[in-house]
C-alpha positions as CSV (number, residue, x, y, z in Angstrom):
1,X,-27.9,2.7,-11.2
2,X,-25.9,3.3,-14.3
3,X,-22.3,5.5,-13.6
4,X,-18.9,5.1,-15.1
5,X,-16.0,4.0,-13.3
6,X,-12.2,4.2,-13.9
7,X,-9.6,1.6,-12.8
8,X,-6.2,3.3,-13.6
9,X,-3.1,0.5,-13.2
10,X,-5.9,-2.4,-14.4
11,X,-3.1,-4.6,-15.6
12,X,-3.1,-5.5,-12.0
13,X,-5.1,-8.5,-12.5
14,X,-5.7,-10.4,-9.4
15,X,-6.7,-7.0,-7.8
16,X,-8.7,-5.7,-10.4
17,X,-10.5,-9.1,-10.7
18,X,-11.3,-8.8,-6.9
19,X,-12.3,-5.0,-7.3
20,X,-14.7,-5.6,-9.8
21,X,-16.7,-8.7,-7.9
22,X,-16.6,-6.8,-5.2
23,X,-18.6,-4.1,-7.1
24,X,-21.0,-6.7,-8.4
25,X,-22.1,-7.8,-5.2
26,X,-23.6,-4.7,-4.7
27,X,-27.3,-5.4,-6.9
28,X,-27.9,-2.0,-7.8
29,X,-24.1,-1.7,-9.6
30,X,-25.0,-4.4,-12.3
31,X,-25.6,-1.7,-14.9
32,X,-22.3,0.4,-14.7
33,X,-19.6,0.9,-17.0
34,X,-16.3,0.0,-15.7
35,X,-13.5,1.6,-17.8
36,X,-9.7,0.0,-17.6
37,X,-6.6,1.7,-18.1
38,X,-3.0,0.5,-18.3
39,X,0.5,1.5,-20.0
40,X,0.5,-2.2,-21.2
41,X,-1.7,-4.1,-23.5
42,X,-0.9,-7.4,-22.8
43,X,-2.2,-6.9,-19.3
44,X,-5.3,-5.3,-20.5
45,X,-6.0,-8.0,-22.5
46,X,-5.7,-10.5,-19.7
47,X,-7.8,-8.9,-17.3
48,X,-10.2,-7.6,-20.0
49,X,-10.5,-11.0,-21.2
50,X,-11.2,-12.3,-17.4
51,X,-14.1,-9.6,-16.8
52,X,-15.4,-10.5,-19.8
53,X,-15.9,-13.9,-18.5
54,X,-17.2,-12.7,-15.2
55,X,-19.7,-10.4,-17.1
56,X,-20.4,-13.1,-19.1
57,X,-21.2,-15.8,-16.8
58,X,-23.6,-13.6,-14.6
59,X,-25.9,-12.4,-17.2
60,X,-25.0,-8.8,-16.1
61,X,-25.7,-5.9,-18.2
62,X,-22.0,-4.4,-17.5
63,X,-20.1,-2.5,-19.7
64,X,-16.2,-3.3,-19.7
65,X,-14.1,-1.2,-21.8
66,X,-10.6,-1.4,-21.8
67,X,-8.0,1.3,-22.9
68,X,-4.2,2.1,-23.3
69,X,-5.5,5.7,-23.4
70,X,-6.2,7.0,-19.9
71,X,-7.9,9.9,-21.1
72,X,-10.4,8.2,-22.4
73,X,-11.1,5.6,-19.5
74,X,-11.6,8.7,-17.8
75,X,-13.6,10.5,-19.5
76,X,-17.2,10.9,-17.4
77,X,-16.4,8.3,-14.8
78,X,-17.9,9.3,-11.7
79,X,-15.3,7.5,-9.5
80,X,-11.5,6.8,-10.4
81,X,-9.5,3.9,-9.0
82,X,-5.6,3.9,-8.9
83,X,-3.5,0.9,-8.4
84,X,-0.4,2.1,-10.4
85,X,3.5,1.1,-9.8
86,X,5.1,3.5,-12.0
87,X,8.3,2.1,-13.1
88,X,7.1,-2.0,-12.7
89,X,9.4,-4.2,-10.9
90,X,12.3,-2.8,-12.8
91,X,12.5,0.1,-10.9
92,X,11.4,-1.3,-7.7
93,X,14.2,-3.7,-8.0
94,X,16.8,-0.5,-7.8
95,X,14.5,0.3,-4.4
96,X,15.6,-2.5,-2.5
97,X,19.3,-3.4,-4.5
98,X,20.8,0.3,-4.4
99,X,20.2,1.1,-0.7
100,X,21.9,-2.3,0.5
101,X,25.0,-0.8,-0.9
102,X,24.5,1.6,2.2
103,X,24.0,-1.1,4.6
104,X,19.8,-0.7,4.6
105,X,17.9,-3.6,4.7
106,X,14.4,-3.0,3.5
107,X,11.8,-5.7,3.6
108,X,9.1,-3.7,1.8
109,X,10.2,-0.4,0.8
110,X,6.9,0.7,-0.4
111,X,6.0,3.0,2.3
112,X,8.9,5.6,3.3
113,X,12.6,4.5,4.2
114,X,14.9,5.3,1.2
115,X,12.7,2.9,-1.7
116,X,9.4,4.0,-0.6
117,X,10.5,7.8,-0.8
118,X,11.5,7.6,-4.4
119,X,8.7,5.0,-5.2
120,X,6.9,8.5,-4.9
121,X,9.4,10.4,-6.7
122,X,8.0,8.4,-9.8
123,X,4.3,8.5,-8.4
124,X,3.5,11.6,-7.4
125,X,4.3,13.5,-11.2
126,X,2.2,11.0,-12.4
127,X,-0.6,11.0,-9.8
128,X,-0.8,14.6,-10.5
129,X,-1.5,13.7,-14.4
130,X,-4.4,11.9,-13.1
131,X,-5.4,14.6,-11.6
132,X,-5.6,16.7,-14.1
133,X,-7.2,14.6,-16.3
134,X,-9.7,14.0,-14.0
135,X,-10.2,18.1,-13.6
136,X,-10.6,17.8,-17.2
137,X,-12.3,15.1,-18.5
138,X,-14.3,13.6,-15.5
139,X,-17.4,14.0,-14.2
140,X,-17.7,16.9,-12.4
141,X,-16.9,16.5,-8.4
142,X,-15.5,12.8,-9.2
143,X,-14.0,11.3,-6.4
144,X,-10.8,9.7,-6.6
145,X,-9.5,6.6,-4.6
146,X,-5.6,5.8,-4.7
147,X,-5.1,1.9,-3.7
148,X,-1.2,2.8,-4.7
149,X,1.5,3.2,-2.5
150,X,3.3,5.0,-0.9
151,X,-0.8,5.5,0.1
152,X,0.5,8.7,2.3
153,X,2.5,10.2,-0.6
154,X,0.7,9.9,-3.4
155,X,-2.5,11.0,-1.2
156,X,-0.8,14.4,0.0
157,X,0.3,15.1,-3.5
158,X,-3.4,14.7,-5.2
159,X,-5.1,16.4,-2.5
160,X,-2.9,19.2,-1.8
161,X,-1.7,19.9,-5.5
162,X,-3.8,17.9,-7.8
163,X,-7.1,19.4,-6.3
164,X,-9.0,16.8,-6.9
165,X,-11.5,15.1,-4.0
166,X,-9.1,11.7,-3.2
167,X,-9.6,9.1,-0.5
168,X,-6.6,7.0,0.4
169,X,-7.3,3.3,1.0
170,X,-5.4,0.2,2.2
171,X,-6.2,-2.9,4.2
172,X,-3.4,-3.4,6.9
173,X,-6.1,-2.3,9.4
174,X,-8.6,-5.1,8.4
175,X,-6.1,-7.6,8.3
176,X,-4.8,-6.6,11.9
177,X,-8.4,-7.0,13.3
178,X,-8.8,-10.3,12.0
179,X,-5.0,-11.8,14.0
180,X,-6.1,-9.9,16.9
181,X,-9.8,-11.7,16.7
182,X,-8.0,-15.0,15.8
183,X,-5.8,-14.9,18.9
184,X,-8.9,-13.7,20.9
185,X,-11.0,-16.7,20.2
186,X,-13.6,-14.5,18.4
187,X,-15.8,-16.9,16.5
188,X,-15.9,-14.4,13.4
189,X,-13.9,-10.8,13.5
190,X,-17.2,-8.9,13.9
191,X,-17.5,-10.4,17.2
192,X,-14.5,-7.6,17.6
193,X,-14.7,-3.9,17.6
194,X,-11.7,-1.1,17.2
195,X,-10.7,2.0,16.7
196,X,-7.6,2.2,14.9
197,X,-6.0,5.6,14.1
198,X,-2.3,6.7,13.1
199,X,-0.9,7.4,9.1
200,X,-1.0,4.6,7.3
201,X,1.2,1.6,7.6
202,X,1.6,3.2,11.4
203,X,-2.0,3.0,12.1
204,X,-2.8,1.5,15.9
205,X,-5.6,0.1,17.6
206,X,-5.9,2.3,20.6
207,X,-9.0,0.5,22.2
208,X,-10.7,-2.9,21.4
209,X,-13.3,-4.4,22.2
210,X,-14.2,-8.0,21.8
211,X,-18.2,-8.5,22.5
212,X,-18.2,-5.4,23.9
213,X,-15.7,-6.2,26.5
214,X,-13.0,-4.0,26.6
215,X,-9.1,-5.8,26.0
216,X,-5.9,-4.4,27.1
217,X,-2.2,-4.6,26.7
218,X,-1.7,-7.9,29.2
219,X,-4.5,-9.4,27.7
220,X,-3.6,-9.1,24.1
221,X,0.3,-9.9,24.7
222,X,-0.5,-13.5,26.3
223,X,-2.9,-13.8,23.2
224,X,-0.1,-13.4,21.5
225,X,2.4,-15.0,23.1
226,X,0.3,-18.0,23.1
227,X,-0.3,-18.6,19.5
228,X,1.8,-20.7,17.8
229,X,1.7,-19.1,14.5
230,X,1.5,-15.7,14.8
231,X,4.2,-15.7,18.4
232,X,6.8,-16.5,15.7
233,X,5.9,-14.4,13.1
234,X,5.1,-11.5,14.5
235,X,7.9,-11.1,17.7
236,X,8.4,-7.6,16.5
237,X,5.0,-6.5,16.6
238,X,4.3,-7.7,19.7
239,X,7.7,-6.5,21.3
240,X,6.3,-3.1,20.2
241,X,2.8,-3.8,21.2
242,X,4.7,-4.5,24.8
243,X,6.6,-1.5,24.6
244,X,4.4,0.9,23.4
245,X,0.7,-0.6,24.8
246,X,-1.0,-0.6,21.6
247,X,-0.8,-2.8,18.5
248,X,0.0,-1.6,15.0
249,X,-1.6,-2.6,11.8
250,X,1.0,-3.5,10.2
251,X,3.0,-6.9,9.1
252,X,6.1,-7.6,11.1
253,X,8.4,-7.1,8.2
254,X,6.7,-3.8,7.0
255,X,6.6,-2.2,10.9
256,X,10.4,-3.2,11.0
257,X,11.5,-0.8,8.4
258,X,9.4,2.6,9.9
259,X,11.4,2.4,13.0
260,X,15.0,3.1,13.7
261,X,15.4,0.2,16.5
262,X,15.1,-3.3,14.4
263,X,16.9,-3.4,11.3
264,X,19.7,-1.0,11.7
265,X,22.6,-4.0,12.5
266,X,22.3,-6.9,10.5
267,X,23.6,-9.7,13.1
268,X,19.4,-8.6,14.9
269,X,17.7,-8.4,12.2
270,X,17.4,-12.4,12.4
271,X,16.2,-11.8,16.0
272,X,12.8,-10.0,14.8
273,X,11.9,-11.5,11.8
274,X,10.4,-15.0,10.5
275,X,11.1,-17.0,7.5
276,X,8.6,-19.3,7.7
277,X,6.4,-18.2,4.9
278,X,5.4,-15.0,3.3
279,X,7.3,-11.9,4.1
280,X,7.6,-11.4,7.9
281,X,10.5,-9.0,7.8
282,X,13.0,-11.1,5.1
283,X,15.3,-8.5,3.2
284,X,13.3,-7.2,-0.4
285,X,10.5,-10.2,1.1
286,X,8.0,-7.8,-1.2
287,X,9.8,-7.9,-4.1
288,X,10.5,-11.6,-4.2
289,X,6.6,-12.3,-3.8
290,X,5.4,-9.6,-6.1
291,X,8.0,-11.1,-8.6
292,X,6.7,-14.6,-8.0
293,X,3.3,-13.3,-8.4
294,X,3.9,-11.7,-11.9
295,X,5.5,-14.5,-13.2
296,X,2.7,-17.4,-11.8
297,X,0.0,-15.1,-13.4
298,X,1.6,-14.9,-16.7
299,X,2.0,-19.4,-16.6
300,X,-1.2,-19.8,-14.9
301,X,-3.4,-17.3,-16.6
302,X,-5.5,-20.4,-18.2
303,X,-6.4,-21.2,-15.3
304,X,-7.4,-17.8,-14.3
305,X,-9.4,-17.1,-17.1
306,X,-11.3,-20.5,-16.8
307,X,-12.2,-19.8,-13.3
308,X,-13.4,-16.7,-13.7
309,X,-16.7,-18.7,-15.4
310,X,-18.4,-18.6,-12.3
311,X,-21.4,-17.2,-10.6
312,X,-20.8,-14.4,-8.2
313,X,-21.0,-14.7,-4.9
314,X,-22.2,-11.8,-2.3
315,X,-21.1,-13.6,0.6
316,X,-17.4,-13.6,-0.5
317,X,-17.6,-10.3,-0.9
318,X,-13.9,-9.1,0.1
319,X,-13.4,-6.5,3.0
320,X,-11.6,-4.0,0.6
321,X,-13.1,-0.6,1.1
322,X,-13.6,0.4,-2.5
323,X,-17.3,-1.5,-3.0
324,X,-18.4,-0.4,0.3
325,X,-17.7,3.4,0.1
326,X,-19.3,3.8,-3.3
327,X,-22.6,1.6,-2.4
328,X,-22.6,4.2,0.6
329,X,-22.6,7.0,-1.7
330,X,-24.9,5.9,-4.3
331,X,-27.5,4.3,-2.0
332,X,-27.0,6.2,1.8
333,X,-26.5,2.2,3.4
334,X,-23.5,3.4,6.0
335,X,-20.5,1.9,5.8
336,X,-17.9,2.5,8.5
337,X,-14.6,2.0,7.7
338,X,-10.5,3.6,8.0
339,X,-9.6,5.9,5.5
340,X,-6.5,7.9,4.7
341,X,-7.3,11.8,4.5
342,X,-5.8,15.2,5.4
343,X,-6.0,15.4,8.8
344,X,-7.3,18.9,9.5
345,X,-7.7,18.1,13.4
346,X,-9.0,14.5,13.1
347,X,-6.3,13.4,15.4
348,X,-5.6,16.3,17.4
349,X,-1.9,15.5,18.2
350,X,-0.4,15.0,14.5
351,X,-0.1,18.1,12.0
352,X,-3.3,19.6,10.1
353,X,-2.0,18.7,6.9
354,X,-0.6,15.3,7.3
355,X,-2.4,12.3,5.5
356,X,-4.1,10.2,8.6
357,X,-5.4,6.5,8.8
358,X,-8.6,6.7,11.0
359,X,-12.2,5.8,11.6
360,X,-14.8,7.4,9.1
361,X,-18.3,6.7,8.0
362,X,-19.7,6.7,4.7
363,X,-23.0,7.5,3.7
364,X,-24.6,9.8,1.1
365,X,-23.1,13.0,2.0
366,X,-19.7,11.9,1.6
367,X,-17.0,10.6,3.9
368,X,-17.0,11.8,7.5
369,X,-14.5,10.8,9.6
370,X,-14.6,10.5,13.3
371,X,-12.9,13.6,15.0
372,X,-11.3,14.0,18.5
373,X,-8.9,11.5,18.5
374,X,-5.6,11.5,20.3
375,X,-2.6,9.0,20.0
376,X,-0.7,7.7,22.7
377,X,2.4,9.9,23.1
378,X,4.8,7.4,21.8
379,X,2.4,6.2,18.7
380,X,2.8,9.9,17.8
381,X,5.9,10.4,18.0
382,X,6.8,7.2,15.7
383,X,3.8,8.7,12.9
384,X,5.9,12.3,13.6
385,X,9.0,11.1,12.7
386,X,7.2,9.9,9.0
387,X,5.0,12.3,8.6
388,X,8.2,15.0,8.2
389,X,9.8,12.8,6.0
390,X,6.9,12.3,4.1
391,X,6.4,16.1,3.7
392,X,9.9,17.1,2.5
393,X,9.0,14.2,0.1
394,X,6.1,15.3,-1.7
395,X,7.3,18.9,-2.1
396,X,10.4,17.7,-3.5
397,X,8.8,15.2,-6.0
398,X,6.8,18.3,-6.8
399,X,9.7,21.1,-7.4
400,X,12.4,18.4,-8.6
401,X,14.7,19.4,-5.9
402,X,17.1,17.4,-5.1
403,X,18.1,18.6,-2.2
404,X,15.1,18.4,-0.3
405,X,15.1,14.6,-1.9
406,X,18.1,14.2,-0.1
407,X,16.8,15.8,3.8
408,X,13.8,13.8,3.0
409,X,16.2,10.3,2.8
410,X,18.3,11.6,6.0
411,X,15.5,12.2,7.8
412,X,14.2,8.7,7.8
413,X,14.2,6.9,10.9
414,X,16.4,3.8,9.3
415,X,18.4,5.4,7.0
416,X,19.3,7.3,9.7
417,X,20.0,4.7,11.9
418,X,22.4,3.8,9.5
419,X,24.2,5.8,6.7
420,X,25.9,8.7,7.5
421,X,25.2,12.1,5.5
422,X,27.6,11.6,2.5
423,X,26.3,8.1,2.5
424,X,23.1,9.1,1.7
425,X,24.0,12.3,-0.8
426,X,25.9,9.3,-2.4
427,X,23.1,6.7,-2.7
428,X,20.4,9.4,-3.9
429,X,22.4,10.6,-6.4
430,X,22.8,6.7,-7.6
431,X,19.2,5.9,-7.3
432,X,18.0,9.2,-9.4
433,X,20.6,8.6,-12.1
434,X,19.4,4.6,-12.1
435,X,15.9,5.5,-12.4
436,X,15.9,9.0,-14.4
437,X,13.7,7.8,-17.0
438,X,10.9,7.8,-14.5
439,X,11.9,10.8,-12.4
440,X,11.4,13.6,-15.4
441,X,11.1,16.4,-12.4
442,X,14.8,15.5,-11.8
443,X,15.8,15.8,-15.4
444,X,18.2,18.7,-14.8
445,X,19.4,17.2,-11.8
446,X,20.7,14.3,-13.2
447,X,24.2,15.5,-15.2
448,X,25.1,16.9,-12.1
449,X,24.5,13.5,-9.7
450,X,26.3,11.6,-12.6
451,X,29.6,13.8,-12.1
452,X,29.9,13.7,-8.4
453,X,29.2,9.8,-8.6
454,X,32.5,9.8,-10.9
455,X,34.5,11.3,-8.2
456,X,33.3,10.1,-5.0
457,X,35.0,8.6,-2.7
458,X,32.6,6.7,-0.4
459,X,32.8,3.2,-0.3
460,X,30.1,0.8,-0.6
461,X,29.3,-3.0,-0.3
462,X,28.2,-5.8,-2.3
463,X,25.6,-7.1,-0.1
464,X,22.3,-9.1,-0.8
465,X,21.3,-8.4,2.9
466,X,20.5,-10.1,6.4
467,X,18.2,-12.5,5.3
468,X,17.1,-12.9,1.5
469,X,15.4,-15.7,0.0
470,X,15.5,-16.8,-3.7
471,X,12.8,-16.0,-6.0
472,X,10.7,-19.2,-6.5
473,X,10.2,-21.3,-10.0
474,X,6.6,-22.0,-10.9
475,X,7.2,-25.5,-10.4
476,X,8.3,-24.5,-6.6
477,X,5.1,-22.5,-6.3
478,X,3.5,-25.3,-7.5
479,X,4.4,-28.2,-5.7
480,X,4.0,-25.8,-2.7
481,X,0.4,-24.8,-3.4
482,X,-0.2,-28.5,-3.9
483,X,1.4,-29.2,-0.5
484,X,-1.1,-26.6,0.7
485,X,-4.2,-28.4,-0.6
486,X,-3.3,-32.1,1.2
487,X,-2.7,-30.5,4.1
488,X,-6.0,-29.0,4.6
């Protein structure tokens, strides 16, 4: 088979690397053309350079083309990938430092809460570029799958205004299978099956299903409970697994900041979080490891590049979603999987035009998703409360309306648990005016926001949060890793 793909936000380079085995696992996708595209060069050359190696080493007759244009990555491709972070780490630094002047302590801030809703502020205008281009210049009925966060967000917006055929994807749900199989005593996770349905970040696994047996609530807390790792990591997930009767997908630290309960005074926050390793609910806990991250990839990328000389593997192919959906569509093998779409009765207690995590299968005539299903009263409820802030937060990256920004930030179950309303005019003002260069639908808004931060009155605190730790050297990450290695 011989089609082009797109990966938009390439510079990503441990991702990418992962996406593109994970497409040349698949034998009848060693003949494509996979097209990169990034706002930075140096990062396109790195991961150009690592493909190249890949390509190399396999004896495969891919094409890799890399490109500073996106227009022209795009041009024919048959699918479009998108892993973008518009505004870098610069930006998503403001995400986490400008609301702890309110008193809210993110952990993520990706997702919704007051950094996740302007991470799509600077998505969304330019997810709906991609679309366009796409409209434009790719293949006719390409299909487009967003990797990016916030998934929910920047799915609504190309779906609903970029009108282009997009398939939100993430991996919380896979990675919540495989604890709930660990703690189970499965022998391998597809000893266990699930459906798991919500929105995503808030999807939940309402029945499961190990060998065919069925497990339930008292079952899977002692599982819990009883594990010596993920009893202390996880307490918050499984005091709302106990609460609500059904787990979530999510990581302890992300679940903590959709919910107005866990976070909102900073003396409990230390109550539901772990600082063992990782981010298990530590304040801007993402930040930190996507800053350590950038930084070990730009020292180590030597090493990268040298162990990219290898020969592929099928049987480490990774669980991400991307390689299986398009070897479903090119070659009719089904692949069954959670995907984030409109909802249009899917789950038939959340709103038609919500973006919904749930089961699907994927086989030549597209993705089908299962339909019929209905949430547990209180798992609605929770997915409600973001789906209406997620709305008012699309249309307002759309229109540049400030106001409805600042609804969307009050409506959010932390912030509301903790700023009050001029709190949170205040801090949206500050956060448009610190990241205007990236929020061009907010262009006009922003003399405005400047003059009324000159006069307000509200008061605000220099805080670092509940429970931060310090970005780690390369020698710490080192000597850490190395640590790692002895000990297995």
């Amino acid at each position: 088979m011989s089609f082009k793909i797109a990966i938009i936000g390439a510079g990503s380079v441990g991702f990418t690397k992962k996406l593109f085995t994970d497409l040349l696992c698949v034998p009848e996708f060693r003949d494509i053309e996979v097209a990169l595209a990034d706002i930075s060069q140096h990062n396109l050359d790195m991961i150009r350079a690592i493909l190249d190696k890949i390509v190399e080493a396999n004896g495969f007759p891919v094409k890799v083309t890399a490109h500073t244009d996106r227009r022209r990555a795009l041009e024919g491709a048959k699918y479009i990938i998108s892993c973008v972070r518009v505004g870098g780490l610069e930006a998503y630094a403001d995400d986490i430092r400008i609301p702890l002047k309110y008193g809210i302590d993110q952990c993520v801030g990706d997702t919704i809460c007051a950094g996740g809703i302007l991470y799509g502020q600077r998505n969304i205008p330019v997810i709906l570029d991609f679309c366009k281009d796409i409209r434009e210049v790719a293949a006719p009925g390409a299909k487009f799958l967003n990797y990016a966060n916030p998934m929910a967000m920047n799915t609504w917006a190309a779906i609903e205004y970029g009108k282009v055929d997009t398939v939100g994807l993430c991996h919380g749900v896979q990675h919540g299978a495989e604890q709930i199989a660990e703690i189970l005593g499965a022998k391998s996770p597809a000893e266990l099956d699930y459906i798991c349905s919500g929105i995503n970040h808030q999807t939940w696994f309402i029945d499961l299903r190990l060998n065919g047996r069925k497990i339930g609530k008292e079952e899977l807390v002692a599982a819990f409970e009883a594990h010596p790792v993920f009893s202390q990591q996880e307490k918050l997930r499984i005091d709302v697994l106990k609460r609500f009767g059904v787990y979530s997908t999510e990581s302890n630290g992300h679940l903590s900041e959709y919910l107005p309960w866990y976070r909102k005074r900073p003396e409990e926050i230390a109550r539901w979080i772990d600082m063992s390793d990782w981010i298990h609910g530590e304040t801007g806990g993402y930040l930190r490891h996507s800053t350590e991250t950038r930084n070990w990839f730009e020292t180590e990328f030597p090493q990268f590049l040298a162990s990219a000389d290898k020969p592929i593997d099928p049987a480490k192919r990774s669980n991400e979603h991307a390689s299986h959906i398009l070897e479903a569509l090119e070659t009719g093998r089904v692949y069954r999987g959670h995907f984030n779409v409109k909802n249009n009765g899917v789950i038939s207690n959340l709103p038609a035009d919500a973006i919904i995590e749930s089961p699907g299968f994927v086989d030549r005539f597209g993705i089908n998703m299962v339909s019929g299903i209905t949430l547990p009263e209180a798992c609605a409820a929770t997915c409600m409360a973001s789906i209406n802030v997620q709305r008012m937060s699309v249309h307002a990256a759309v229109t540049g309306d400030i106001d409805l920004l600042k609804l969307a930030v009050l409506h959010d179950p932390l912030v509301g648990a903790v700023a009050t309303p001029e709190e949170v005019w205040q801090m949206v003002d500050e956060m448009v005016v610190a990241q205007a260069r990236w929020l061009p639908q907010y262009a006009d808004a922003v003399p405005a926001a400047k003059e009324r931060l000159a006069k307000s009155s509200v008061k605000t605190r220099d805080w670092a949060g509940a429970a931060r730790r310090n970005v780690r050297s390369i020698e710490e990450l080192r000597a850490e890793k190395s640590a790692l290695k002895k000990a297995v």
